[in-house]
C-alpha positions as CSV (number, residue, x, y, z in Angstrom):
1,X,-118.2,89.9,127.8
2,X,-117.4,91.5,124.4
3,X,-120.6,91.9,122.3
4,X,-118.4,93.5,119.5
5,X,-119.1,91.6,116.3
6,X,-117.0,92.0,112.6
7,X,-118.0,90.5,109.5
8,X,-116.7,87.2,108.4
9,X,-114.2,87.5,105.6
10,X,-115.6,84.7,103.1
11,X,-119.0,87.0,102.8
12,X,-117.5,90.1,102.0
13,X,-115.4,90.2,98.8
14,X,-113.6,93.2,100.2
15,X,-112.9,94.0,103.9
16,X,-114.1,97.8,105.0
17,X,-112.2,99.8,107.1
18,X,-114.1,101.0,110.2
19,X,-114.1,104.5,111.0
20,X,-115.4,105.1,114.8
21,X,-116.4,101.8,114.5
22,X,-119.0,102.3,110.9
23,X,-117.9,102.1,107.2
24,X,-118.5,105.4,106.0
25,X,-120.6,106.0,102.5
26,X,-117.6,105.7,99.9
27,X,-116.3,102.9,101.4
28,X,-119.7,101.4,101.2
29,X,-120.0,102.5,97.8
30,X,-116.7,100.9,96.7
31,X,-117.6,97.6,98.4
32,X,-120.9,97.1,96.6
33,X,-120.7,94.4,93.5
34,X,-119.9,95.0,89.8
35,X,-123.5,94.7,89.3
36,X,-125.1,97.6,91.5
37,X,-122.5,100.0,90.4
38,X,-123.8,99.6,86.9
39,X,-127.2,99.6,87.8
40,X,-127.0,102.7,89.4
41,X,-125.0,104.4,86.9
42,X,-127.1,103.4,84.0
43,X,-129.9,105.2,86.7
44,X,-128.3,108.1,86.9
45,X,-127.3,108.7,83.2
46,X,-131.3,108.0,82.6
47,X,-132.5,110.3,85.5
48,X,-129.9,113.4,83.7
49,X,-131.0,112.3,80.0
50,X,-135.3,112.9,81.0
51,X,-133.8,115.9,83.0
52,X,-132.4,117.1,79.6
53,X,-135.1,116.4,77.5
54,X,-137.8,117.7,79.4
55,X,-135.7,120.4,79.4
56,X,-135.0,120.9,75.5
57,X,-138.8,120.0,74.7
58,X,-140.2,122.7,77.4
59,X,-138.0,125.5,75.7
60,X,-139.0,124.9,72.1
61,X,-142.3,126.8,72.1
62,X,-145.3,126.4,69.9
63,X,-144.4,126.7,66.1
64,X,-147.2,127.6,63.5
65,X,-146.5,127.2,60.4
66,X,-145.4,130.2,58.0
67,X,-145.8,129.6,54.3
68,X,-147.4,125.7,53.1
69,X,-146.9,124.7,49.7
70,X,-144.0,126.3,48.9
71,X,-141.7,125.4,45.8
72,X,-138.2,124.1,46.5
73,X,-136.3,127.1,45.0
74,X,-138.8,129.2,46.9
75,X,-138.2,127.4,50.2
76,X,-134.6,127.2,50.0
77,X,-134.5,131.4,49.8
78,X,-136.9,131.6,52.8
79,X,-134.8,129.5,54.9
80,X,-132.0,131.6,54.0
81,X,-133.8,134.5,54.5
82,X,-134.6,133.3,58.3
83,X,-131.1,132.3,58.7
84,X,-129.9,135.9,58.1
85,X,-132.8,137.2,60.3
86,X,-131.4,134.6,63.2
87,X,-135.1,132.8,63.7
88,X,-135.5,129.8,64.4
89,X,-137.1,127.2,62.2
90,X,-138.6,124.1,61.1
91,X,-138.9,122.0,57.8
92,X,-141.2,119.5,57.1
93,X,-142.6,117.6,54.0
94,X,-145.0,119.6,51.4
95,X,-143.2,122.6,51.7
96,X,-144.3,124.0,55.2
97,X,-141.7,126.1,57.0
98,X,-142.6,126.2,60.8
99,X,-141.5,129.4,63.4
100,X,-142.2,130.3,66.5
101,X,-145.8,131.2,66.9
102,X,-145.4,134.9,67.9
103,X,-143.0,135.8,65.6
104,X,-145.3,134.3,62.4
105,X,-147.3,138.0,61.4
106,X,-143.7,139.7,61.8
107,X,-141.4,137.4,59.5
108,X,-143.9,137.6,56.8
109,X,-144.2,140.8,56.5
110,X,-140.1,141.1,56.4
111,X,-140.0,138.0,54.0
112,X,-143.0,140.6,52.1
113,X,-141.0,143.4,51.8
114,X,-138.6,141.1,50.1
115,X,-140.6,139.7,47.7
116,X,-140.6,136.7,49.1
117,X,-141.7,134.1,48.0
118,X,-141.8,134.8,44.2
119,X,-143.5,132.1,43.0
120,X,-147.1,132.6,41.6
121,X,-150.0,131.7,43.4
122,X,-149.9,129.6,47.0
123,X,-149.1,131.0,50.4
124,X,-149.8,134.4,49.7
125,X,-150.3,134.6,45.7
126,X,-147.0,136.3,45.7
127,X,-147.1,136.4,41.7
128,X,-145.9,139.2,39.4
129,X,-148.3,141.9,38.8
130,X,-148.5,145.2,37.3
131,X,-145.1,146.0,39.1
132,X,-143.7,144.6,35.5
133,X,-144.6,147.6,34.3
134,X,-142.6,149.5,36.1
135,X,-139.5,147.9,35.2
136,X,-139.8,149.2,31.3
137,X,-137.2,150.5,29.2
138,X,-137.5,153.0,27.0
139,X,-136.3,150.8,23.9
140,X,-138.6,148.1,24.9
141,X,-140.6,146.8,21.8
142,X,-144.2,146.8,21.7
143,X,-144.5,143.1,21.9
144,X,-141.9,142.9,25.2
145,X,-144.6,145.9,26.5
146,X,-147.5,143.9,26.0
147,X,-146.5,140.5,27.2
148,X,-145.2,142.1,30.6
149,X,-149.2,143.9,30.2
150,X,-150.3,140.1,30.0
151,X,-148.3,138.7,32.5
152,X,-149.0,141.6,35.1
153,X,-152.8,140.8,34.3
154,X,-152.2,137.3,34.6
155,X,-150.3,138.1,38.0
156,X,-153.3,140.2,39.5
157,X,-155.7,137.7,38.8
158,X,-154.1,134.7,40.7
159,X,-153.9,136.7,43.6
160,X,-157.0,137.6,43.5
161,X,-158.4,134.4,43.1
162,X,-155.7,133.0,45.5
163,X,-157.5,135.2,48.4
164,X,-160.4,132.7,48.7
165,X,-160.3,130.7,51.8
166,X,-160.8,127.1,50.0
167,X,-157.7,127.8,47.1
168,X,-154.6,127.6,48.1
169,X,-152.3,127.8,45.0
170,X,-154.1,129.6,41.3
171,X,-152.3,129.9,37.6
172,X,-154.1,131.9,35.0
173,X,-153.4,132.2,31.2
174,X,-154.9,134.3,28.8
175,X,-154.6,134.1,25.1
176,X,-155.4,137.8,23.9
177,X,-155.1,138.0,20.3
178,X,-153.8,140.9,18.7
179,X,-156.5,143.2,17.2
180,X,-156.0,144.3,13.3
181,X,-157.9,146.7,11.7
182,X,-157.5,144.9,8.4
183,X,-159.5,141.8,9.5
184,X,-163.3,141.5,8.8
185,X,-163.8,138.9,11.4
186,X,-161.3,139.4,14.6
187,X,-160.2,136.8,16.9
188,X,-162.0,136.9,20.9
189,X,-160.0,136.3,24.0
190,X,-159.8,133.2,26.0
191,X,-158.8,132.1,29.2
192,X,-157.9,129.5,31.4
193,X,-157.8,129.1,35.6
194,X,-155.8,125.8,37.3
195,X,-157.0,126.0,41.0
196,X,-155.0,124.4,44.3
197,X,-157.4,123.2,46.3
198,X,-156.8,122.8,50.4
199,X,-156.9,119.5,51.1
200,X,-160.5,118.3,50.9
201,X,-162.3,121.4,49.9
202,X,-164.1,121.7,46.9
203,X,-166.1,125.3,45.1
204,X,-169.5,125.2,44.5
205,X,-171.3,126.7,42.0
206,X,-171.6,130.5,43.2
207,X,-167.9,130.3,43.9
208,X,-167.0,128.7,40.2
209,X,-169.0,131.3,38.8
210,X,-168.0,134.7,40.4
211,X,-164.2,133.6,39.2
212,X,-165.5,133.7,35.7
213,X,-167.1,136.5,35.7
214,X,-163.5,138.1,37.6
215,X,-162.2,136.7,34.6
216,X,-164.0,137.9,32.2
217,X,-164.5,141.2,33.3
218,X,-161.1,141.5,33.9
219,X,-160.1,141.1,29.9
220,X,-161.6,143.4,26.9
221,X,-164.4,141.5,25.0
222,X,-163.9,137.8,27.0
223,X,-167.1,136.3,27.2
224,X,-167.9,134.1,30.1
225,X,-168.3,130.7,27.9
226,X,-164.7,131.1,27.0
227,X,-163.4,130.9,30.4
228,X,-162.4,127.4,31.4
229,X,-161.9,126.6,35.4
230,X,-160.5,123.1,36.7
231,X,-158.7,122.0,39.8
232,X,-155.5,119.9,41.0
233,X,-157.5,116.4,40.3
234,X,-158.5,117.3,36.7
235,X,-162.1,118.0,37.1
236,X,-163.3,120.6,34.8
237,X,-165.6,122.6,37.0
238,X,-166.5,125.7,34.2
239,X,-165.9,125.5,30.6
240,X,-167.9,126.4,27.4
241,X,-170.8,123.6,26.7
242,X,-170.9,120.2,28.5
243,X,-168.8,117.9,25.7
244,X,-171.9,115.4,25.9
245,X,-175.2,117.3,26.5
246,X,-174.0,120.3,24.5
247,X,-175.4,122.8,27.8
248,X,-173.4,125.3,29.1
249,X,-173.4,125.6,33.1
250,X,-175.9,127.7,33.2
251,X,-178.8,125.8,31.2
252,X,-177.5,123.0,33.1
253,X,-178.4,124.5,36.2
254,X,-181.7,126.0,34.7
255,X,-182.6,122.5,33.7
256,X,-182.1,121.0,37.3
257,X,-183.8,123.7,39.1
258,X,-186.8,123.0,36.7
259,X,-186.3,119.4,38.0
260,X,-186.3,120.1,41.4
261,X,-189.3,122.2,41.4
262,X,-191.6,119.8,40.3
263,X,-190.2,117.0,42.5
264,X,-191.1,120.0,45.6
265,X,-194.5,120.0,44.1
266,X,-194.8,116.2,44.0
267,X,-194.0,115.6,48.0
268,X,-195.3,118.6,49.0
269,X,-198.8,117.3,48.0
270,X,-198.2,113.2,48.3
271,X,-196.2,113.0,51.5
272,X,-199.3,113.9,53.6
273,X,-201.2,110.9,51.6
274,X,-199.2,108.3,51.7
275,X,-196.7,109.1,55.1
276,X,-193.3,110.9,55.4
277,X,-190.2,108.7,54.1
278,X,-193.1,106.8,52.3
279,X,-192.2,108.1,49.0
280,X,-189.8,108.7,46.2
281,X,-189.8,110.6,43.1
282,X,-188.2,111.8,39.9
283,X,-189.2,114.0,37.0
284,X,-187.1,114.6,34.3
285,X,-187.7,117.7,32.0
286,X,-186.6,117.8,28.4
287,X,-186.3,121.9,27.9
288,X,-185.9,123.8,24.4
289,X,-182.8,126.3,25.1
290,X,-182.8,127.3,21.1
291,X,-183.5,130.4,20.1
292,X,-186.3,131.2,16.9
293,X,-187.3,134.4,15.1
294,X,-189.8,134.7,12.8
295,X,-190.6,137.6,10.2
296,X,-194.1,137.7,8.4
297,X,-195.8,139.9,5.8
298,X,-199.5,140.0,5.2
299,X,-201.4,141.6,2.5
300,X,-205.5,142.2,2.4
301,X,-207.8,143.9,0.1
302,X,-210.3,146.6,1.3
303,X,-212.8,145.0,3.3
304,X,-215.8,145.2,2.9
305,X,-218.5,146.2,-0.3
306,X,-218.8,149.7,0.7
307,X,-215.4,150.3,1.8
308,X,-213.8,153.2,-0.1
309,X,-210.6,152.9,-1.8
310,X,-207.5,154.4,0.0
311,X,-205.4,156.4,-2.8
312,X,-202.2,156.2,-2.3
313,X,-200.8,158.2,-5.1
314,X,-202.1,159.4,-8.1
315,X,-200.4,160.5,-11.4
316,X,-201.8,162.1,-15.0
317,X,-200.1,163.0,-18.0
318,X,-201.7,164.4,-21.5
319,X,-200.0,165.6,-24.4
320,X,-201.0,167.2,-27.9
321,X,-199.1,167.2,-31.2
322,X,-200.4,168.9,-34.6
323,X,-199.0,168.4,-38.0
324,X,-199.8,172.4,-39.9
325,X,-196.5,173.8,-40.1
326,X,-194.9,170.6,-41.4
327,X,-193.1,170.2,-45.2
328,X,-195.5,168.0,-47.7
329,X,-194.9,166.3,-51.0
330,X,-194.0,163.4,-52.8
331,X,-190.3,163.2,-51.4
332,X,-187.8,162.6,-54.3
333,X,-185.7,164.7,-56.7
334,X,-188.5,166.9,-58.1
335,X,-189.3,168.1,-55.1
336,X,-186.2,169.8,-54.3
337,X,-186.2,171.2,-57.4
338,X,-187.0,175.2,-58.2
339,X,-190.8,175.4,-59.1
340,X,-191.0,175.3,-63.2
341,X,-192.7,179.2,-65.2
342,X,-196.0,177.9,-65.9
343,X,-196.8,177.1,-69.4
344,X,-200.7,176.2,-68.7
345,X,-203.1,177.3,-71.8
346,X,-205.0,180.1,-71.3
347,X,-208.5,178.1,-71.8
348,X,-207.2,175.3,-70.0
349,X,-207.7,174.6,-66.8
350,X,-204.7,174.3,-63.9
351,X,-204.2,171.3,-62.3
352,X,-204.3,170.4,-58.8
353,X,-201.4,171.1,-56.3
354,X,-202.5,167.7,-54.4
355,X,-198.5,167.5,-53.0
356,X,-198.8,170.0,-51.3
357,X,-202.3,169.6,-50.2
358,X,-201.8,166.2,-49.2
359,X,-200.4,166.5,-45.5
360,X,-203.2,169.4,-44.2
361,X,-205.1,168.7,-41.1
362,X,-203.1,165.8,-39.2
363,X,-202.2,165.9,-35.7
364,X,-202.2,163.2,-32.6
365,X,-202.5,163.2,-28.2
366,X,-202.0,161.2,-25.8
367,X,-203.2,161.0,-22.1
368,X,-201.6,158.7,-19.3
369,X,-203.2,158.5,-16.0
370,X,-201.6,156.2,-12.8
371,X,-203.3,155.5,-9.6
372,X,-201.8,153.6,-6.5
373,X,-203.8,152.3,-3.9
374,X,-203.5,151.3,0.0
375,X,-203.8,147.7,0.8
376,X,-203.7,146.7,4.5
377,X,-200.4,145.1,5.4
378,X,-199.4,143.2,8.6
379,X,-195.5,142.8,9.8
380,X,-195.1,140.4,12.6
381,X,-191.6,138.9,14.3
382,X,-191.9,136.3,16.5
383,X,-189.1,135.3,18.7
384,X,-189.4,132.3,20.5
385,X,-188.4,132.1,24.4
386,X,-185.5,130.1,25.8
387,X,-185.9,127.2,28.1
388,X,-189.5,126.0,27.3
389,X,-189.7,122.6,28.6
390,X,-191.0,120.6,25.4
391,X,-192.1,117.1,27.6
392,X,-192.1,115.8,31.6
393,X,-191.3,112.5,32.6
394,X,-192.5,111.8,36.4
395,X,-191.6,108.3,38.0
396,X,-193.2,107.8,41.9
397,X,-192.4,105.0,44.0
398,X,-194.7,104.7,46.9
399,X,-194.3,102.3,49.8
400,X,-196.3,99.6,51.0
401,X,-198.8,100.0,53.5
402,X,-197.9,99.0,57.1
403,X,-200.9,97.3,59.1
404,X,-200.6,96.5,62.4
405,X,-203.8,93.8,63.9
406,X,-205.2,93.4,67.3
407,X,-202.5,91.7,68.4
408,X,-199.8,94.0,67.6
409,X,-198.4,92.2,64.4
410,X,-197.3,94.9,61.9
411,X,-197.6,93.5,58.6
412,X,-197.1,95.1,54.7
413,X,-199.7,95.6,51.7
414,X,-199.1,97.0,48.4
415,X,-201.5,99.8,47.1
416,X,-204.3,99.5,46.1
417,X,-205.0,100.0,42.4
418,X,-207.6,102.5,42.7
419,X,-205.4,104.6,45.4
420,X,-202.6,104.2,43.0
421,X,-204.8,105.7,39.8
422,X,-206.0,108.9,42.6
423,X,-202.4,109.2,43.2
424,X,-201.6,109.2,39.2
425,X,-204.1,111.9,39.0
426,X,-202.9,113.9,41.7
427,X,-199.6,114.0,40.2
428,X,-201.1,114.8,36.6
429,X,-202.5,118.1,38.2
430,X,-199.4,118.9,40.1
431,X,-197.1,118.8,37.1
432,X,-199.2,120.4,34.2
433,X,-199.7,117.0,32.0
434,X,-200.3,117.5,28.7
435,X,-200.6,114.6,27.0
436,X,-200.0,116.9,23.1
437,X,-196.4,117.6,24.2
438,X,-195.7,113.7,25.4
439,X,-196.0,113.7,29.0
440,X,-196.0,110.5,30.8
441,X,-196.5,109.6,34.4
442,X,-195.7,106.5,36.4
443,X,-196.9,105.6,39.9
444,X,-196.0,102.0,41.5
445,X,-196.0,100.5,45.1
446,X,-193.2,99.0,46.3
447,X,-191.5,98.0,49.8
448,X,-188.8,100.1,50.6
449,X,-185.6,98.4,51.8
450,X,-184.5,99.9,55.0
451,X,-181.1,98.8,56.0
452,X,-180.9,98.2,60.3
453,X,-177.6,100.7,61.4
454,X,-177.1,99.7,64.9
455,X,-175.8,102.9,66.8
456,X,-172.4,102.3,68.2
457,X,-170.9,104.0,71.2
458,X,-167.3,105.0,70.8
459,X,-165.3,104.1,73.7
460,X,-163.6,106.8,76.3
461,X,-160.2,106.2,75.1
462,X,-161.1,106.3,71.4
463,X,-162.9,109.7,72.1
464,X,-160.9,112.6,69.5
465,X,-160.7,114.9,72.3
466,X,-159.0,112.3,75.0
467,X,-156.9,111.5,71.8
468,X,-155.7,114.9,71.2
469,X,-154.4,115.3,75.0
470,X,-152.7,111.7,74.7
471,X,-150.5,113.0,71.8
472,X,-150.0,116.2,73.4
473,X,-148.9,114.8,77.4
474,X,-147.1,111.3,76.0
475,X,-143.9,113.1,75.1
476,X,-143.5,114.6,78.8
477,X,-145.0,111.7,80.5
478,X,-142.5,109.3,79.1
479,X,-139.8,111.6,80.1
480,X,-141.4,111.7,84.0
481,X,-141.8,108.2,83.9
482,X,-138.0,107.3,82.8
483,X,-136.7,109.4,85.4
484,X,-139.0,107.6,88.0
485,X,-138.0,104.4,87.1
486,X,-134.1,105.9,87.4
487,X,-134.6,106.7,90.6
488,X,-136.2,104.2,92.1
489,X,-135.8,101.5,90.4
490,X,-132.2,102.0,90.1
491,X,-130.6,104.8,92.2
492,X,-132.5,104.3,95.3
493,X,-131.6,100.9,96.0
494,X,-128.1,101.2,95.6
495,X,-127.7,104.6,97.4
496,X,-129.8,102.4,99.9
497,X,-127.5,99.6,100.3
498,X,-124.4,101.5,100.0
499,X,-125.4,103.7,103.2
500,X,-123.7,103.0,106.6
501,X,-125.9,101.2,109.1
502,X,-126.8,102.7,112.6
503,X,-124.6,102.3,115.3
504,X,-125.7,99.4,117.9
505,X,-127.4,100.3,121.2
506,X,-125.1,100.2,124.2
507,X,-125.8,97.6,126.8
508,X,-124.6,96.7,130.1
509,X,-122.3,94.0,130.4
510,X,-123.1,90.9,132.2
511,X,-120.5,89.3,134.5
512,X,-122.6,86.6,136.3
513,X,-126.1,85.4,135.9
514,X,-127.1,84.8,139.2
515,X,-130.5,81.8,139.6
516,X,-132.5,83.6,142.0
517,X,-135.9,82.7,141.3
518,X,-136.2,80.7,144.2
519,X,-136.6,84.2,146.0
520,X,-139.2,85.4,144.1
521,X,-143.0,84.3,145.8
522,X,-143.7,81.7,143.4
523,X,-140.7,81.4,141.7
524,X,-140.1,77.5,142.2
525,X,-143.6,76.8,139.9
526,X,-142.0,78.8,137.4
527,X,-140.4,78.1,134.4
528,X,-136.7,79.0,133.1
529,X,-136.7,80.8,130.2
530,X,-133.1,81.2,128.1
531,X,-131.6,85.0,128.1
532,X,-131.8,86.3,124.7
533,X,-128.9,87.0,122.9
534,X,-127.6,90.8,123.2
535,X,-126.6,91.4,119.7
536,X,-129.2,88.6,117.6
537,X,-131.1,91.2,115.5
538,X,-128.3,93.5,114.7
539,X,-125.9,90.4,113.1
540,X,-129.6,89.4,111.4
541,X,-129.5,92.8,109.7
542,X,-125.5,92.5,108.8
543,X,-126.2,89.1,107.3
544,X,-129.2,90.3,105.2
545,X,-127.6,93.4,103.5
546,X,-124.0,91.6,102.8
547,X,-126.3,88.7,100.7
548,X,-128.8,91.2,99.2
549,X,-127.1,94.5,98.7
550,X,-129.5,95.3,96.1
């Protein structure tokens, strides 16, 4: 009997060749359906793409970024600069340029040497300094000479100001007037600084105010007022006197520290009254920042009844003038005359010569006598002090009371009055009241809001550090998991159906089937059971694979 079974020929569109009695695997392969072969060449182009990403991602590297913030005309000669160099790169938005991480230090010290980038401030402050200088000609005018000064000061200070950790880009313009010897009042410097900001980062005030004074040491005569400072976002973080208050920075600051120093002295000697978190408080100081001299003269006798006169100075003048040797007469025309021959009688008497008797024996003096004395004198200046604070006003909110009874319940009571004057007092002491200058203090009770903030657990998967690994293993994982479902999904079952089957066991052939169970002991209570068919499982196996290839 013949156990040799072929295929019928309505189940198989295509009838296989038998080589030793098996298809062999290309045969197989050629009479699978329309369907498999696609599926498992869409497989295998899937399996070679993840093979060539995985690949391509694995031997890219790690790229840092080189220069941030860079200007378009700036970028584009960077790139071309790495270009010539043969590096690889990488551009992304905002002006970062990305290279391989080890070659970072390297490139920008070539791109340094030259002079790149050129643009002033950000990613390195790269802006023209005193090296103008060097590039003078000797018929350069004396205006070219000092603008390229300018500029190279200009230059030096934004990359000074640039090497701060928190600024990231810094412009600086001065306005230097030009000195002239013929003005009676000359012009002062002034100067301006535009800060770049990394994202988020703000100065504070010990920051703001060592770039002024950089500034204003950095420029003849340029007082610190007159340096302005502000950022990206328009906030004016240093400039002369607040446009409201009239204060400068510095009075500001003064004024708040004054602030804050009574508010220490207020909870440092409440909050051990009334409870921690129990208490709020503000004082607000009004403080005199003008400046007053005063000048004052006093004048006072000799004091005193037996007090002796100081002499300052004395002075004393007496003259004497006599008249003897001086012409008399009757002035006129006779006396100017000749004298006459005398023509007296000679018993007559002669008359008088009273003309020129009349002027004998006159003469005058004169004595002048001038004595200055001391007086005591007093000169005082005053000059009044800067930031006396001319009134304090204190406002102190104090919680309620919280009671709790015998049973546990917590309840709320205001202060009392009387606990509430002792606390006024208290803070009377603590502050310096003076009632002349117009201090006022107010103390109230009052229950204090506090808002219930259930703590929330964040999840595992929303945890930052789990989230950093996700976005760092999804790229390869999707590649691992695409070639997984190539293969088996798609590959493996059709390499699977396509391979040839094993060859059938050999078995003896039967010729007769001879009934002799009636020789057996026992065989005629026995049952007849059918012979099995040779060759059942193997055409159960033919039948499954030609209807389910797949």
């Amino acid at each position: 009997m013949d156990n040799a079974l072929s295929a019928p020929a309505a189940a198989a569109p295509v009838m296989l060749t038998p080589i030793d009695g098996q298809p062999n695997f290309v045969q197989r392969l050629n009479g699978l359906p329309l369907r498999s072969k696609v599926t498992m060449g869409a497989g295998l182009l899937a399996l070679a793409g993840a093979v060539l990403a995985i690949t391509l991602w694995s031997s890219q590297g790690d790229y840092r970024p080189l220069y941030s913030g860079l200007a378009d005309k700036d970028g584009g000669e960077i790139i071309g600069a790495l270009s010539a160099l043969q590096v690889p790169y990488k551009h992304e938005a905002g002006g970062t340029i990305l290279v391989p991480a080890g070659q970072v230090y390297e490139l920008r010290m070539k791109l340094a040497a030259q002079g790149l980038p050129k643009s002033g401030g950000g990613a390195g402050g790269n802006a023209p300094g005193f090296e103008l200088m060097d590039k003078s000609s000797i018929g350069q005018t004396q205006f070219a000479e000092r603008m390229n000064f300018q500029r190279g000061l200009q230059g030096e200070l934004a990359r000074t100001i640039t090497s701060m950790p928190d600024v990231a880009d810094a412009r600086v313009h001065l306005a230097i007037p030009q000195q002239n010897g013929f003005f009676r009042e000359q012009q002062k410097p002034s100067a301006s600084v535009f800060l770049t900001m990394r994202g988020g980062r703000t100065l504070d005030r010990n920051q703001i105010a060592s770039i002024v004074h950089l500034v204003s040491n950095a420029v003849p005569e340029l007082h610190p007022k007159a340096v302005s400072v502000s950022d990206q976002t328009g906030t004016l973080s240093q400039s002369g006197a607040d446009p409201v208050t009239g204060l400068d920075t510095q009075q500001l600051q003064y004024k708040q520290q004054v602030e804050a120093g009574y508010n220490k002295r207020i909870f440092e000697l409440l909050e051990p009254v009334v409870g921690r978190d129990n208490l709020r408080a503000t004082v607000t100081a009004d403080v005199d920042f003008s400046q007053t001299e005063a000048t004052a003269e006093e004048y006072r006798p000799n004091q005193g009844a037996n007090a002796q006169a100081a002499v300052r100075s004395s002075q004393s003048n007496e003259s004497n003038n006599a008249n003897a040797g001086l012409p008399t007469g009757v002035p006129g025309a006779a006396t100017n005359q000749p004298p006459v021959p005398a023509t007296a009688p000679v018993n007559g008497a002669s008359a008088p010569l009273q003309a020129a008797q009349g002027g004998a024996g006159n003469g005058n003096s004169r004595r002048e006598q001038v004595t200055n004395y001391e007086l005591d004198k007093t000169v005082r200046v005053t000059r009044g002090s800067v930031g006396n604070v001319k009134r304090l006003n204190a406002a102190i909110v104090v919680n309620h009371r919280t009671i709790t009874d015998a049973k546990g319940k917590t309840t709320q009571q205001p202060v009392s009055a009387d606990e509430i004057t002792r606390l006024t007092d208290l803070v009377k002491e603590a502050m310096g009241f003076s009632a002349e200058r117009g201090d006022s203090v107010k103390v109230i009770s009052a229950p204090f809001v506090v808002d219930k903030v259930e703590p929330t657990d964040v999840p595992m998967w929303k945890q930052p550090w789990l989230l950093d690994i996700a976005r760092s293993a999804i790229v390869p994982l999707a590649f691992v998991a695409i070639a997984l479902i190539a293969v088996f999904g798609m590959i493996r079952p059709a390499i699977k159906a396509a391979a040839p089957l094993p060859p059938p066991e050999k078995t003896e052939t039967v010729d007769e089937v001879v009934d002799d169970t009636e020789l057996l002991p026992g065989g005629n209570g026995m049952p007849k059971l059918e012979a099995p068919l040779h060759n059942e499982k193997l055409d159960r196996a033919r039948s499954l694979a030609r209807d389910n290839p797949v």
